[in-house]
Structure formats: structure tokens, C-alpha cells
N, C-alpha and C positions, 0 to 999 in steps of 0.2 A: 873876366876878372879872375885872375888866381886864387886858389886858398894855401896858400900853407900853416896855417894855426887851427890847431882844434876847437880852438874858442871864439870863432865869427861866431858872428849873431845869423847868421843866411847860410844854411847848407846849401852845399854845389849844385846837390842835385832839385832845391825846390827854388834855387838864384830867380830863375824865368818868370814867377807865379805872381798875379796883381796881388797885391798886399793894399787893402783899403781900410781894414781893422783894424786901430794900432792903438795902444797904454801910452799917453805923457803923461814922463815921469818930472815930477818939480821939486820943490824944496819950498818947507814954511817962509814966511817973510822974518821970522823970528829965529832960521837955522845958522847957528855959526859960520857953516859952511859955506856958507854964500860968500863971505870972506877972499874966500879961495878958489870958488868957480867962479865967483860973479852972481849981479843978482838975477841977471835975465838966463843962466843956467836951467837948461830943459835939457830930457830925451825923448826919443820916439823909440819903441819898436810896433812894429806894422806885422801883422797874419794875413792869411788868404780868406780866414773866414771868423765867423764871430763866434764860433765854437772854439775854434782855437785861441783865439786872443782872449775869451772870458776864461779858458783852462788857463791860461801864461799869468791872467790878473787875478784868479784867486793863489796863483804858487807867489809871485809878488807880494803879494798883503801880507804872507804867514809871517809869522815872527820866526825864522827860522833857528836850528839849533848852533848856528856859529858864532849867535852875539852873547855876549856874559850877558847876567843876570842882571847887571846895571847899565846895559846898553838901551839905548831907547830910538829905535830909525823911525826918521822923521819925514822920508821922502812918501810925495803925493802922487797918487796915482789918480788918472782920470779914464775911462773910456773916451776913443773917437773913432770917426769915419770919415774917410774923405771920397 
């Protein structure tokens, strides 16, 4: 597979690696947005290990500094393994 965007979720060099780790991300049954993706709207992102996927799902949780003070994200995170 190619990369040209800096922003894959899968660098080049760890493409190869089982990833069995991974954050499904979902959306409240009560979020607007469902609207607009749909209600059965999910994501995955998968790691090679569970050190890393539990580093990825505490930076996920933060409330990070881009949303104004009146923003409220509503998306769910869960751990899995497959």
C-alpha cells in the first residue's frame, strides 16, 4: 500500500505489525450526529500492544485544548481485543 499523506493512521514502517489492541470509538444514542453518520457509525484504531493502545486511549479521553469552552465531545470509547 502507498502512503502519501502524513496523516494515515498506519506508519509505513510499523504497516506489517499484528495489531489486536484496538479503541471503538461510537457516539451516544442521544448525539446529534448520528444524523449525519448514521446510527450504526463506529471506529477502530488497532496497536500492536496493549501499552500502546492504553497510551492512544488515555490521549483520546483528554478534553483536549481545540474545543472552546462550550464544546462538549460526546464520543465513546471502549477497549478491545481481538
Amino acid at each position: 500500500m502507498d502512503y502519501c499523506h502524513r496523516h494515515n493512521l498506519i506508519a509505513p514502517e510499523t504497516a506489517g505489525r499484528d495489531r489486536r489492541f484496538g479503541i471503538r470509538v461510537t457516539l451516544p444514542a442521544d448525539d446529534t450526529l448520528r444524523k449525519i453518520v448514521g446510527d450504526d457509525w463506529e471506529q477502530f484504531r488497532w496497536y500492536a500492544t496493549e501499552e500502546e493502545r492504553d497510551k492512544a486511549f488515555e490521549s483520546m479521553a483528554e478534553r483536549h485544548g481545540y474545543y472552546r469552552k462550550t464544546d462538549s465531545p460526546t464520543q465513546v470509547l471502549e477497549k478491545v481485543s481481538r
